[in-house]
C-alpha atoms as a printed R data frame, in Angstrom:
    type eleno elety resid chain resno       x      y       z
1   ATOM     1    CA   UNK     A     1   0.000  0.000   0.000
2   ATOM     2    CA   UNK     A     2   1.265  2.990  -0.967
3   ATOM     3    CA   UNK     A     3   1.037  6.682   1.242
4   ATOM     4    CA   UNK     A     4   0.289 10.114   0.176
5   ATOM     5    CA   UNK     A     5  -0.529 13.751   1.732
6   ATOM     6    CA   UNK     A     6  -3.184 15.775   0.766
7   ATOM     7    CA   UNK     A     7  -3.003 19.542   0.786
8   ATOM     8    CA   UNK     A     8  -6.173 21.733   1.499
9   ATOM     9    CA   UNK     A     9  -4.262 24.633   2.595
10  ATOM    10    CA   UNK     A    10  -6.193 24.951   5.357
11  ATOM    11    CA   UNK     A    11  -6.325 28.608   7.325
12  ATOM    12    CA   UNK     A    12  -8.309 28.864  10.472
13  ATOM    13    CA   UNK     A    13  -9.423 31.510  11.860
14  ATOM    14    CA   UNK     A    14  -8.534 34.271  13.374
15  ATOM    15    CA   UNK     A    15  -6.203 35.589  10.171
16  ATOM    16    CA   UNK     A    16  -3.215 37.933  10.854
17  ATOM    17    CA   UNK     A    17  -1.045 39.502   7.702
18  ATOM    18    CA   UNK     A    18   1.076 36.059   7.664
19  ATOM    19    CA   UNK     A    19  -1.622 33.261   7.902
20  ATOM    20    CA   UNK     A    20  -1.372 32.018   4.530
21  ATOM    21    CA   UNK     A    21   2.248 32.699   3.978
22  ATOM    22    CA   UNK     A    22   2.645 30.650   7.137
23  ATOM    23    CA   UNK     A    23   0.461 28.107   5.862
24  ATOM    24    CA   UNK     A    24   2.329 27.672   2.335
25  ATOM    25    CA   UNK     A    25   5.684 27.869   3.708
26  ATOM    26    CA   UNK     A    26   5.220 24.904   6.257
27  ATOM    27    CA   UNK     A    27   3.276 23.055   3.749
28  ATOM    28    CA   UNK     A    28   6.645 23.637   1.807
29  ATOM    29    CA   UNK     A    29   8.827 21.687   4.367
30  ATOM    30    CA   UNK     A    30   6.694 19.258   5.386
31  ATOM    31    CA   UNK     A    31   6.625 17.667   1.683
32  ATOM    32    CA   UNK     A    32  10.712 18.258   1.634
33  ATOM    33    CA   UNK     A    33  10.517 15.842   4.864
34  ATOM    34    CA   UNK     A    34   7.572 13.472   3.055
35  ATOM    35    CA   UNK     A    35   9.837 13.192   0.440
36  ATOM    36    CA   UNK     A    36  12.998 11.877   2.463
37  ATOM    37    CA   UNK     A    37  11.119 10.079   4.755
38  ATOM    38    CA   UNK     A    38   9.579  7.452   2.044
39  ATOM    39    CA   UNK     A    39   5.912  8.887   1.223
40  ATOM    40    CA   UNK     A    40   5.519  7.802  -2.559
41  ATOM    41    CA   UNK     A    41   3.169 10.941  -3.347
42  ATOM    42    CA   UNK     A    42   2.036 14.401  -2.347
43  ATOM    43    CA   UNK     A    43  -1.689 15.701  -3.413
44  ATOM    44    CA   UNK     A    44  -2.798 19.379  -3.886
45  ATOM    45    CA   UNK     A    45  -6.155 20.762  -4.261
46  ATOM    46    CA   UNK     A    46  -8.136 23.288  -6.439
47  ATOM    47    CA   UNK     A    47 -10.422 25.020  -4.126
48  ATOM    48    CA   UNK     A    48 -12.100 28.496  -4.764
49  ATOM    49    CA   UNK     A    49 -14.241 30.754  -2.320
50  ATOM    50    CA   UNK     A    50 -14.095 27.724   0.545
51  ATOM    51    CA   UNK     A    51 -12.865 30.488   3.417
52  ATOM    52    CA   UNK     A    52 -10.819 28.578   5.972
53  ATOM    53    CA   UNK     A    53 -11.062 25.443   4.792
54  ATOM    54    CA   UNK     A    54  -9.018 25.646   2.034
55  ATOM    55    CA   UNK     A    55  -6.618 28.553   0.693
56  ATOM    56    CA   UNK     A    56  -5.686 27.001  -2.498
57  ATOM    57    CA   UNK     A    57  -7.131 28.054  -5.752
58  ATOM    58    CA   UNK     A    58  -3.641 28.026  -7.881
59  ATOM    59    CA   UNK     A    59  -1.920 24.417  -7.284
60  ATOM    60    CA   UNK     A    60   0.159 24.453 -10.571
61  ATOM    61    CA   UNK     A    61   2.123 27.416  -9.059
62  ATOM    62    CA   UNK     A    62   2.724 26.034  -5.749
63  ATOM    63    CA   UNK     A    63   4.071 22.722  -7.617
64  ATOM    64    CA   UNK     A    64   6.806 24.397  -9.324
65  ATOM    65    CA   UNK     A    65   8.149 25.631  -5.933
66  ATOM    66    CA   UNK     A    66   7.545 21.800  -4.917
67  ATOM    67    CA   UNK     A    67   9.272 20.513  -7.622
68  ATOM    68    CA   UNK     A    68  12.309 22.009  -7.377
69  ATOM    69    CA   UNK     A    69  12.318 20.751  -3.111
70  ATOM    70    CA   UNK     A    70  12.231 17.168  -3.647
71  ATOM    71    CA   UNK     A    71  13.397 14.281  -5.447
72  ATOM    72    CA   UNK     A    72  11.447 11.145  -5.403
73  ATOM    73    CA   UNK     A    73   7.847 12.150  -4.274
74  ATOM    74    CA   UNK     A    74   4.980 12.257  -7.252
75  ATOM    75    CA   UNK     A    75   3.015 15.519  -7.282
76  ATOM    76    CA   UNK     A    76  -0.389 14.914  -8.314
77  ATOM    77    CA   UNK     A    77  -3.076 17.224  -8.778
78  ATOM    78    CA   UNK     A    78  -5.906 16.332  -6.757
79  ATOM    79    CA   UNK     A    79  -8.074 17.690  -8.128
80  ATOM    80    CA   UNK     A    80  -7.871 20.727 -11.468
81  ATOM    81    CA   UNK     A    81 -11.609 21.556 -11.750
82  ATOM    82    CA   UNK     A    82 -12.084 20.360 -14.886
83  ATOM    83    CA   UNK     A    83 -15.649 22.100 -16.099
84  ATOM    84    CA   UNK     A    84 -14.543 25.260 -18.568
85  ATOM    85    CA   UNK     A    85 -15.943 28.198 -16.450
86  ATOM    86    CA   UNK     A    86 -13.109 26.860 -14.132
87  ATOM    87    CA   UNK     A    87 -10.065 25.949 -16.415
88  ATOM    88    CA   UNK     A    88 -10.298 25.715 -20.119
89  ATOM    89    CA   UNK     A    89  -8.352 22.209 -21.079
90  ATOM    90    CA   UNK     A    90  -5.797 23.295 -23.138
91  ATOM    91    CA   UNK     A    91  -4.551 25.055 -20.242
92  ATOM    92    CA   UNK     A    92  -4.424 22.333 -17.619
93  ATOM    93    CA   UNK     A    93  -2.615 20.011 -20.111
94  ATOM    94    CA   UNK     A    94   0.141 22.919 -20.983
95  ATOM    95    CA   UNK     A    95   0.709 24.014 -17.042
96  ATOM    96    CA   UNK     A    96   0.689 19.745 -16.297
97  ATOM    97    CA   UNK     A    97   3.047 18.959 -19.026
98  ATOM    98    CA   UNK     A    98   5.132 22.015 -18.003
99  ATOM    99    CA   UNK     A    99   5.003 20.709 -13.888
100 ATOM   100    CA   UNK     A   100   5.981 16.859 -15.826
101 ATOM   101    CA   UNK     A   101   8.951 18.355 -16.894
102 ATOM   102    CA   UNK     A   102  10.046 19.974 -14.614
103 ATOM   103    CA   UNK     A   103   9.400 17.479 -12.033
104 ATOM   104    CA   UNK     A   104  11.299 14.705 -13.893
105 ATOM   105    CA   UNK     A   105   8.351 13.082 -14.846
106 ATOM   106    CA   UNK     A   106   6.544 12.841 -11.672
107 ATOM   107    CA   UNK     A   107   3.304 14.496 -11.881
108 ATOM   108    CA   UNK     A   108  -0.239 13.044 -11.825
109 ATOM   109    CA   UNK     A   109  -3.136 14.593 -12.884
110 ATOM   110    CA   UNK     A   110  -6.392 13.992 -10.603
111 ATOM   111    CA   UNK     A   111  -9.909 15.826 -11.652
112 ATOM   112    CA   UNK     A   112 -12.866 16.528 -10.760
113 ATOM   113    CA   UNK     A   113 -15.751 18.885 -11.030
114 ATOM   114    CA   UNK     A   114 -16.300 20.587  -7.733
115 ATOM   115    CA   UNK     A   115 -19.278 19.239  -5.030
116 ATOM   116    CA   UNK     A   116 -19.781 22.808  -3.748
117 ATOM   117    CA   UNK     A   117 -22.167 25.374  -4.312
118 ATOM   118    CA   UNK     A   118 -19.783 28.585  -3.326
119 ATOM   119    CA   UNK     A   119 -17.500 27.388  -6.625
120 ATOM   120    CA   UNK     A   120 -20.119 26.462  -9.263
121 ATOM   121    CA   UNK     A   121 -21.899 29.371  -8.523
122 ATOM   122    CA   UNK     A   122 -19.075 32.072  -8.230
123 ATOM   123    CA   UNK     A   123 -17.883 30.922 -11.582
124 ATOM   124    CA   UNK     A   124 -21.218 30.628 -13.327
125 ATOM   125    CA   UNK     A   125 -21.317 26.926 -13.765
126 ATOM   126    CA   UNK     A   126 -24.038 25.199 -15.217
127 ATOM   127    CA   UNK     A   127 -25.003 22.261 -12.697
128 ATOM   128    CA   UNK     A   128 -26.779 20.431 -15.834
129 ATOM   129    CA   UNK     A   129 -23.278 20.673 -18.192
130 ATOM   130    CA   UNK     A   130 -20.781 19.722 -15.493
131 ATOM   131    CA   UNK     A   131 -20.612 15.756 -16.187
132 ATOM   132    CA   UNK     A   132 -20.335 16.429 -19.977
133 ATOM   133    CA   UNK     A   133 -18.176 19.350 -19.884
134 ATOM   134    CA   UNK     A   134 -15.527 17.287 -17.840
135 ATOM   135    CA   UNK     A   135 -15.843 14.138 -20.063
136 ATOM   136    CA   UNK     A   136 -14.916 16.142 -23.139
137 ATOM   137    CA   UNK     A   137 -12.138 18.265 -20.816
138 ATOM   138    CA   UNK     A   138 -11.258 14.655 -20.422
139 ATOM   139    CA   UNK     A   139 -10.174 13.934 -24.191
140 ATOM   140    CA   UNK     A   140  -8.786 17.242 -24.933
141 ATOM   141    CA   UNK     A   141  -6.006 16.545 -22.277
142 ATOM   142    CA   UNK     A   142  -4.911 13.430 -24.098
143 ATOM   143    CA   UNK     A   143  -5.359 14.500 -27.166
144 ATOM   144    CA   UNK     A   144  -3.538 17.388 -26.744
145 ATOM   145    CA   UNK     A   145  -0.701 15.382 -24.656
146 ATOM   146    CA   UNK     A   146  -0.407 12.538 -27.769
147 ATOM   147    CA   UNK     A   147  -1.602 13.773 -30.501
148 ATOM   148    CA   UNK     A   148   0.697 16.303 -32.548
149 ATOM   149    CA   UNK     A   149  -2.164 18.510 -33.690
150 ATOM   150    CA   UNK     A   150  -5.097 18.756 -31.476
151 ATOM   151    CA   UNK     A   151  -8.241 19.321 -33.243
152 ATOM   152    CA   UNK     A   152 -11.732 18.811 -31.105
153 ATOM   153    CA   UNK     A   153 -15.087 19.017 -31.977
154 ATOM   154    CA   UNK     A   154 -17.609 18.485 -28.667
155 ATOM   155    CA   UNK     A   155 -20.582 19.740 -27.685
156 ATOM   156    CA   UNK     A   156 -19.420 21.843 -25.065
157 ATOM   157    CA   UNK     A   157 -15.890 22.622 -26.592
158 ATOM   158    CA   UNK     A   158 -14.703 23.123 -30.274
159 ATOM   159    CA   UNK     A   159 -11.045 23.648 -30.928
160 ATOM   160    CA   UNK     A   160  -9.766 24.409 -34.253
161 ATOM   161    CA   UNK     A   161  -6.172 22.929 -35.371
162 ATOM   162    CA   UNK     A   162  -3.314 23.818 -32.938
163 ATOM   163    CA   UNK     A   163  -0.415 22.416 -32.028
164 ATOM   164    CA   UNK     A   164  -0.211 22.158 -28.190
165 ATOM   165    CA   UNK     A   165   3.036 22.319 -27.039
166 ATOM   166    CA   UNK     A   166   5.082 21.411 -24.096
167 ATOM   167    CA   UNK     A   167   4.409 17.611 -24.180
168 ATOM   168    CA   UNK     A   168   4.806 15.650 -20.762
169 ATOM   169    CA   UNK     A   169   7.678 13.489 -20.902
170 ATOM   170    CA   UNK     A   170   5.991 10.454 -19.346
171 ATOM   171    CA   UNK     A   171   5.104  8.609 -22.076
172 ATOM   172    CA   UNK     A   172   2.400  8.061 -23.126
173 ATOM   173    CA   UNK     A   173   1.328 10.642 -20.572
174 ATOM   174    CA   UNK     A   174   1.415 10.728 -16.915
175 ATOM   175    CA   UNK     A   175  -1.280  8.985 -14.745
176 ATOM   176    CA   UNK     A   176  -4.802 10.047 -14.602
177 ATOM   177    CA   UNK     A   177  -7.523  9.767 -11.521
178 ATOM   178    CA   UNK     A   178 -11.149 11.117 -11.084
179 ATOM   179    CA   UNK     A   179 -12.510 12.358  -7.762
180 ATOM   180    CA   UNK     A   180 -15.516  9.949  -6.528
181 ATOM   181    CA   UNK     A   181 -17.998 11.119  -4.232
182 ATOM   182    CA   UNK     A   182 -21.595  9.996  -5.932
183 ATOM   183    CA   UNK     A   183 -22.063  6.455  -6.461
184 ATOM   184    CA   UNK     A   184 -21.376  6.213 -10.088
185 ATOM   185    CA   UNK     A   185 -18.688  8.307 -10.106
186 ATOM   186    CA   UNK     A   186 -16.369  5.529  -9.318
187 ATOM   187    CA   UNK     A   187 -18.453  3.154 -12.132
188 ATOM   188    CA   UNK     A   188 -17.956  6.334 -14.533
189 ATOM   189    CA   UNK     A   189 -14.079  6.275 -13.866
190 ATOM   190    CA   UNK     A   190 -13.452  2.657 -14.434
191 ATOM   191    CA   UNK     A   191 -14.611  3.211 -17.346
192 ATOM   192    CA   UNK     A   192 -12.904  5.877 -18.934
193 ATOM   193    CA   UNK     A   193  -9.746  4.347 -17.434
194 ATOM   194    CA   UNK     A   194  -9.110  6.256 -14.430
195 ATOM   195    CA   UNK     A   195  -7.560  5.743 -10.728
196 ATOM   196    CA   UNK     A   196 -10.121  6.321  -8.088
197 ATOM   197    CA   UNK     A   197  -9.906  9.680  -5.232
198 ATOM   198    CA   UNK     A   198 -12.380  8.654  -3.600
199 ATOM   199    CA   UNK     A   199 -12.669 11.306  -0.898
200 ATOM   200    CA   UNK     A   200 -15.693  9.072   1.196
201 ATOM   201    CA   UNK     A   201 -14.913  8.513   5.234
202 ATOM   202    CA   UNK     A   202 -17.545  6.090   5.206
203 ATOM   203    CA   UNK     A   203 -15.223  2.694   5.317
204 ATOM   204    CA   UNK     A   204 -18.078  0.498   4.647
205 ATOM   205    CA   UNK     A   205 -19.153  2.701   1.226
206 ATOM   206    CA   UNK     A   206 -15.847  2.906   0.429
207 ATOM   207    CA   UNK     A   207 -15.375 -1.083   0.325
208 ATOM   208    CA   UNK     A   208 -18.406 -1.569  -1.431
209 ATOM   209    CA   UNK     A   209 -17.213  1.332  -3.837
210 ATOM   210    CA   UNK     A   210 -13.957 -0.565  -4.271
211 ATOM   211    CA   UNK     A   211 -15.965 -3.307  -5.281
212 ATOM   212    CA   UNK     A   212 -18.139 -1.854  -7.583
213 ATOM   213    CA   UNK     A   213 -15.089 -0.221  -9.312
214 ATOM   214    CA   UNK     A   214 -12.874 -3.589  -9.727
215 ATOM   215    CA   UNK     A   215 -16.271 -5.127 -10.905
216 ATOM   216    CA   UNK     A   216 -16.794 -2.489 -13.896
217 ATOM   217    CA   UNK     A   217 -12.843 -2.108 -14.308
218 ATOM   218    CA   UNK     A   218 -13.215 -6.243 -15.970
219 ATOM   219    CA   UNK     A   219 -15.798 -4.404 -18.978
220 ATOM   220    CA   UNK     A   220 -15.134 -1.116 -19.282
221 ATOM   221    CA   UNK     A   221 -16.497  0.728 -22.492
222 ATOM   222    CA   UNK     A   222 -15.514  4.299 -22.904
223 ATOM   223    CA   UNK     A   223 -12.131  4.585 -22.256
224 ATOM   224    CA   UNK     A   224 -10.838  7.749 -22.672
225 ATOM   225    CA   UNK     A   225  -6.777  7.607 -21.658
226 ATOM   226    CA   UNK     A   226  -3.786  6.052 -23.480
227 ATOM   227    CA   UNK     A   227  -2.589  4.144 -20.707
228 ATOM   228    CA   UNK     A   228  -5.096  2.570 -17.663
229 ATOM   229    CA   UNK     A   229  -5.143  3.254 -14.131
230 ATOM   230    CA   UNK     A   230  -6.552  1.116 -12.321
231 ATOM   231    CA   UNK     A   231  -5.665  2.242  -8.761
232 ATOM   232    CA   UNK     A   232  -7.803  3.000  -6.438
233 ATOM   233    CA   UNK     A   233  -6.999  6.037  -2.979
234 ATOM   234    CA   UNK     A   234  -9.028  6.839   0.099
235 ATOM   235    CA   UNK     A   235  -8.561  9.170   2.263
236 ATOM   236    CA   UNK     A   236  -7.944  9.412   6.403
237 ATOM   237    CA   UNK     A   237  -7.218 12.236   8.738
238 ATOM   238    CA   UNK     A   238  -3.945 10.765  10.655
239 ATOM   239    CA   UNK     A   239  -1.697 12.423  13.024
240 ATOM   240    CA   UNK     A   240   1.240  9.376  14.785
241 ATOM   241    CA   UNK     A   241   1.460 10.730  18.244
242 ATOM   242    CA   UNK     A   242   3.873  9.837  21.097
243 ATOM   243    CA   UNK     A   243   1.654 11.063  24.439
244 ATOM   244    CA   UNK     A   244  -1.926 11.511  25.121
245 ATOM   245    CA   UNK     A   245  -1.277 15.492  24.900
246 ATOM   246    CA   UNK     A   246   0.091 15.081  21.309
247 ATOM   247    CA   UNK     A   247  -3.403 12.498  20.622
248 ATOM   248    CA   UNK     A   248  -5.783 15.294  21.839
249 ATOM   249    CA   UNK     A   249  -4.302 17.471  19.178
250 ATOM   250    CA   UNK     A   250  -4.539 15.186  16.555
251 ATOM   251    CA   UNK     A   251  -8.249 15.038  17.119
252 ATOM   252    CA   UNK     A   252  -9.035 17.857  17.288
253 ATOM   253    CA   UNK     A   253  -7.591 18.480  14.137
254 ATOM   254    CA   UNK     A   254  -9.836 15.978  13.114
255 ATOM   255    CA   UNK     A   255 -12.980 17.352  14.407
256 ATOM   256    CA   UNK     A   256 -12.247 20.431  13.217
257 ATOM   257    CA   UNK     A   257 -11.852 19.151   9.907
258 ATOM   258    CA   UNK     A   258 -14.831 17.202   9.988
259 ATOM   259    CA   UNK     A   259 -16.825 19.669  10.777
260 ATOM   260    CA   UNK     A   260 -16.020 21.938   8.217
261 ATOM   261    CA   UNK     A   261 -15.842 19.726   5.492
262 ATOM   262    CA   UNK     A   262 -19.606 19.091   6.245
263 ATOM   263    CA   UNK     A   263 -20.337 22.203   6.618
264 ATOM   264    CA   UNK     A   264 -18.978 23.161   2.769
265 ATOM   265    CA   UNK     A   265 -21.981 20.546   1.000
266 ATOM   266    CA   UNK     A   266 -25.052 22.278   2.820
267 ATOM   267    CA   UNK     A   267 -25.668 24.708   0.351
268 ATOM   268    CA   UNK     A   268 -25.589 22.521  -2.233
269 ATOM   269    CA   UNK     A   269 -28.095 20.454  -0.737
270 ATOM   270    CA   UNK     A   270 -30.517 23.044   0.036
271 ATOM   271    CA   UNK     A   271 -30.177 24.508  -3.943
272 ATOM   272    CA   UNK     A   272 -30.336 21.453  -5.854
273 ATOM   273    CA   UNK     A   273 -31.201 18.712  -3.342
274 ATOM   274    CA   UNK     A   274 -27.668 17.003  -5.123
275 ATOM   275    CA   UNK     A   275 -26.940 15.666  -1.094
276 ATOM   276    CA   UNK     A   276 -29.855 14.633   1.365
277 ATOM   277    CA   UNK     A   277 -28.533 15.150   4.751
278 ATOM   278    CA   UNK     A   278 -29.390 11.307   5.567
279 ATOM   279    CA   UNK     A   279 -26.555 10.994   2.665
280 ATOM   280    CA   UNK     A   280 -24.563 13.651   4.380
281 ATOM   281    CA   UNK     A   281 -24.046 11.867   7.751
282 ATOM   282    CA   UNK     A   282 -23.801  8.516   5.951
283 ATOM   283    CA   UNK     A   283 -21.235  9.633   3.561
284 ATOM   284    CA   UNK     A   284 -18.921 10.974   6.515
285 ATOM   285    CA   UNK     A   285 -20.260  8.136   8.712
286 ATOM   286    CA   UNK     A   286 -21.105 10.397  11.421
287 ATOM   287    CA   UNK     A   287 -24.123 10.305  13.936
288 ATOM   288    CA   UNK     A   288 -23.662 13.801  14.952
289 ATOM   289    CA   UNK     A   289 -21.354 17.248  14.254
290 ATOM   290    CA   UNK     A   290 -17.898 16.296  14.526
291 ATOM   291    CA   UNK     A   291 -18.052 19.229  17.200
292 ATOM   292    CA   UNK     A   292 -20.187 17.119  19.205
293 ATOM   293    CA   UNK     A   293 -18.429 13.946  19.661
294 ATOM   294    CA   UNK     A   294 -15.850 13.258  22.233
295 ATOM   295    CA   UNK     A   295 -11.963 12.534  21.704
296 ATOM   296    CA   UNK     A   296 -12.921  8.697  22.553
297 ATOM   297    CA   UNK     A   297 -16.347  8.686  20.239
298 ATOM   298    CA   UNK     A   298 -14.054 10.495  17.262
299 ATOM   299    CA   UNK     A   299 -10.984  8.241  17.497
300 ATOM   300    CA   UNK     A   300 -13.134  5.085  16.825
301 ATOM   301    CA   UNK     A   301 -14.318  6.760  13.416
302 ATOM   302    CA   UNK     A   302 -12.478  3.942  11.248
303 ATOM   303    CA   UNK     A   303 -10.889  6.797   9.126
304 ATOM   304    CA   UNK     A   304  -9.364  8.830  12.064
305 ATOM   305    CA   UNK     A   305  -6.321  7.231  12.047
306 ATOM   306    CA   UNK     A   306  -4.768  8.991  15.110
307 ATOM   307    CA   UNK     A   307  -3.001  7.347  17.709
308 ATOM   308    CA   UNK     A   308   0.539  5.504  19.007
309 ATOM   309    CA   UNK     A   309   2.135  4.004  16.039
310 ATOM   310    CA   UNK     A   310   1.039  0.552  16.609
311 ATOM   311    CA   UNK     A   311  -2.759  1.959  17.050
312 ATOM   312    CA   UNK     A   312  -2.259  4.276  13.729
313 ATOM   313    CA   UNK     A   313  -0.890  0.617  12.103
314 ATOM   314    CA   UNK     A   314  -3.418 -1.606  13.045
315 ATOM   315    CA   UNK     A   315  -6.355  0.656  11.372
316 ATOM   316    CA   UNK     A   316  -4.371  0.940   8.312
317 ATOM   317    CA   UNK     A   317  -3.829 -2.730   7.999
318 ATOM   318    CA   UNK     A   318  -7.695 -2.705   7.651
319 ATOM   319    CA   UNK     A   319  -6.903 -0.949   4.990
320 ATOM   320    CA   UNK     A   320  -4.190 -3.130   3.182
321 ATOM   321    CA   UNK     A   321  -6.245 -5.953   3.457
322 ATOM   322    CA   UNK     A   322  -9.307 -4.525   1.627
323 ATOM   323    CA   UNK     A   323  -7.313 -3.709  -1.339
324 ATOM   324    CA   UNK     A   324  -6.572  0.205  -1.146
325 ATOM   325    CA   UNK     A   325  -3.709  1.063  -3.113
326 ATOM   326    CA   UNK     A   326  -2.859  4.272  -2.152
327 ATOM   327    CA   UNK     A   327  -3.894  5.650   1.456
328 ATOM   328    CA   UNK     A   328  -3.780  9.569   1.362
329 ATOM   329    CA   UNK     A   329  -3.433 11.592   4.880
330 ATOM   330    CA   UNK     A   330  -4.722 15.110   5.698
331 ATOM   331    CA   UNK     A   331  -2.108 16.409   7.716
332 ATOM   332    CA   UNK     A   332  -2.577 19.755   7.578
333 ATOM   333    CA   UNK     A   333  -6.164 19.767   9.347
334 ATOM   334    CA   UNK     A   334  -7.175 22.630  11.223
335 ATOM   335    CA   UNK     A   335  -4.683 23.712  13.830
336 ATOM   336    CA   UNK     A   336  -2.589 21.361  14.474
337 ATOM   337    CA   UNK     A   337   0.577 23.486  14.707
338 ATOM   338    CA   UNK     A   338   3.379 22.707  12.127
339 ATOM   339    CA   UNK     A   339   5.987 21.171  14.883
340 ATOM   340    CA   UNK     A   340   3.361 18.600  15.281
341 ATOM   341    CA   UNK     A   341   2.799 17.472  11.690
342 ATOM   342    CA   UNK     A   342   6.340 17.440  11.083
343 ATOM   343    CA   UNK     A   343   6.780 14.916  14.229
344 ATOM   344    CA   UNK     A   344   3.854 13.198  13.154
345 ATOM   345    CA   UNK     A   345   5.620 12.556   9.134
346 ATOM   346    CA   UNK     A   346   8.415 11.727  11.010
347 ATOM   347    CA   UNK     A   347   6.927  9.013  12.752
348 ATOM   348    CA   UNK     A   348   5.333  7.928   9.697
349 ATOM   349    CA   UNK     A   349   8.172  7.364   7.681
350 ATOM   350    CA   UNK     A   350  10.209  5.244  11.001
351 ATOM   351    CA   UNK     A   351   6.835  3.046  11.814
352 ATOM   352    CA   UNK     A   352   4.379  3.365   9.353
353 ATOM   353    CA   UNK     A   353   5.626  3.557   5.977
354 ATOM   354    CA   UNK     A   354   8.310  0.476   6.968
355 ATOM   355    CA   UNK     A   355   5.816 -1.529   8.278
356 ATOM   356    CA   UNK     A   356   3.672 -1.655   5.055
357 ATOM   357    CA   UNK     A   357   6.405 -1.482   2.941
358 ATOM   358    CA   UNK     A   358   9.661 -3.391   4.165
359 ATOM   359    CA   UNK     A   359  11.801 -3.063   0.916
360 ATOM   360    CA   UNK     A   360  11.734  1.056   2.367
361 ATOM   361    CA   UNK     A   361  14.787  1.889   4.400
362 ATOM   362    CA   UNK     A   362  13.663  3.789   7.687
363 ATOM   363    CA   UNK     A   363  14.993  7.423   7.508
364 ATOM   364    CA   UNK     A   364  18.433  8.460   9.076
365 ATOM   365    CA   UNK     A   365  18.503  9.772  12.095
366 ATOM   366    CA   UNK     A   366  19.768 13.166  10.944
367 ATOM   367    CA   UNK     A   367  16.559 13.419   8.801
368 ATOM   368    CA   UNK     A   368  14.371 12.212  11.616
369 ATOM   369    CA   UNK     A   369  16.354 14.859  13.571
370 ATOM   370    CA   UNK     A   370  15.067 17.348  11.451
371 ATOM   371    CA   UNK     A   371  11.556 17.105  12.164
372 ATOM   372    CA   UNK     A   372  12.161 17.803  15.675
């Protein structure tokens, strides 16, 4: 099983003049140390308008500065917003091939179309054309990574001619995933060929998801890449503690992630009645507001993986043995101050990446050092 991190830029409040810088630069050196400690990839967001919860609207500039810090880690978008009020697709395939090369060749490209109201509607988009507009967004990309002139003629999107240039230099292009949330989401990405994101903390959806998706992976029909992914990521909030003190503010990272996260589909619900609240609670498999549960109630949630090493292990074996390929931590929830993540990747890479993966050397000491 393989580990990544997943960036929301998160920026509580109360906001002074260096909040975000703060945020950014931390975010900064905690990949460097992800990298060196063993973590095989590092995931950024797209978010727009989502105050607090997420301070990232531009991740193909924050990956340059990335991939010039490390060596070894994959940077993969997760997601670019793929409908064309948000990016147009000729320019998410130039700005990934450009990240591709000058990463080495280590860039993924996750997408998605955006499951909150305060986006669509601040960029205009049109609930109704979202699913088509990213399936066409969809074979512009390759096209325009493959093909040496791109020519398109969709419904939503008509390109004349053009040659698209920089190319990626993974060949035939680098890795492609879809974010899941709905039910057949993860049937629609198995078949056009993509990995699974599926960003559900429901661990009994998520299994049956994974089976779905294997299922429809065997007959897929509309494959849309030139090379098939068929891996399949979840998601977990985990902070590797070494006291009680250090657990308490792991969760309440945690909670505080929880509840905002919630918090960000309500409006979406009450528009367009996309998300029942029964499907709400279900979908982050929680009985009440995170804010609401106890330290004990929140650290049984199956995807709270916070604890002692050997507690943090045991959940994630769960994991392992259900099939997940790729287990992807928040680490930057809430306010869980930046000495404390970088302890907690630390940690990660001497007990938890080892353990899953012997073949990984555990990090020196000097770069363990580092983190404290």
């Amino acid at each position: 099983m393989q580990f990544g991190m997943l960036y929301e830029m998160e920026t509580p409040r109360p906001w002074n003049k260096l909040s975000e810088y703060n945020v950014y630069h931390e975010a900064l050196a905690q990949i460097e140390l992800a990298d060196k400690v063993g973590f095989d990839y590092v995931w950024e967001v797209e978010h727009h308008f989502l105050e607090e919860y997420s301070h990232s609207p531009a991740p193909e500039v924050f990956y340059g500065a990335v991939s010039q810090r490390t060596k070894n880690i994959r940077l993969a978008h997760g997601v670019r917003l793929l409908p064309h009020r948000f990016n147009h697709p000729i320019k998410v395939a130039e700005q990934a091939a450009v990240l591709d090369i000058l990463s080495n060749g280590r860039m993924d490209l996750g997408t998605g179309r955006s499951t909150t109201a305060q986006e669509l509607d601040g960029f205009g988009v049109d609930y109704d054309r979202t699913r088509l507009e990213v399936r066409e967004a969809l074979d512009v990309i390759v096209k325009a990574w493959t093909e040496d002139i791109l020519e398109y003629k969709g419904e939503t999107i008509q390109i004349p001619p053009r040659r698209v240039v920089p190319k990626p230099i993974q060949v035939p292009h680098p890795p492609m995933w879809m974010a899941c949330v709905a039910p057949d989401s993860y049937e629609m990405a198995a078949d056009r060929g993509l990995g699974v994101l599926s960003f559900n903390f429901n661990w009994e959806q998520v299994q049956k998801a994974m089976e779905i998706y294997r299922e429809r992976c065997k007959d897929r029909n509309d494959v849309v890449v030139k090379v098939i992914n068929e891996r399949f990521a979840g998601v977990a909030i985990c902070h590797v503690a070494e006291n009680k003190e250090e657990e308490a503010i792991g969760l309440n990272g945690a909670r505080w992630f929880l509840h905002n996260v919630a918090k960000l589909f309500e409006p979406l619900m009450v528009k367009n009645n996309l998300y029942s609240y029964e499907y709400l609670r279900s979908l982050f498999d929680l009985g009440a507001d995170a804010n609401d549960l106890t330290d004990a109630q929140l650290k049984e949630h199956p995807m709270v993986t916070v604890g002692n090493p050997d507690e943090v292990n045991r959940k994630l074996e769960t994991f392992a043995q259900a099939g997940l390929d790729q287990t992807i931590f928040f680490k930057q929830a809430g306010r869980i101050p930046h000495k404390n993540i970088m302890r907690s990747i630390s940690r990660i890479g001497q007990y938890v990446i080892p353990y899953f993966n012997p073949h990984k050397a555990v990090p020196s000491e000097e770069t363990l050092f580092s983190a404290k």
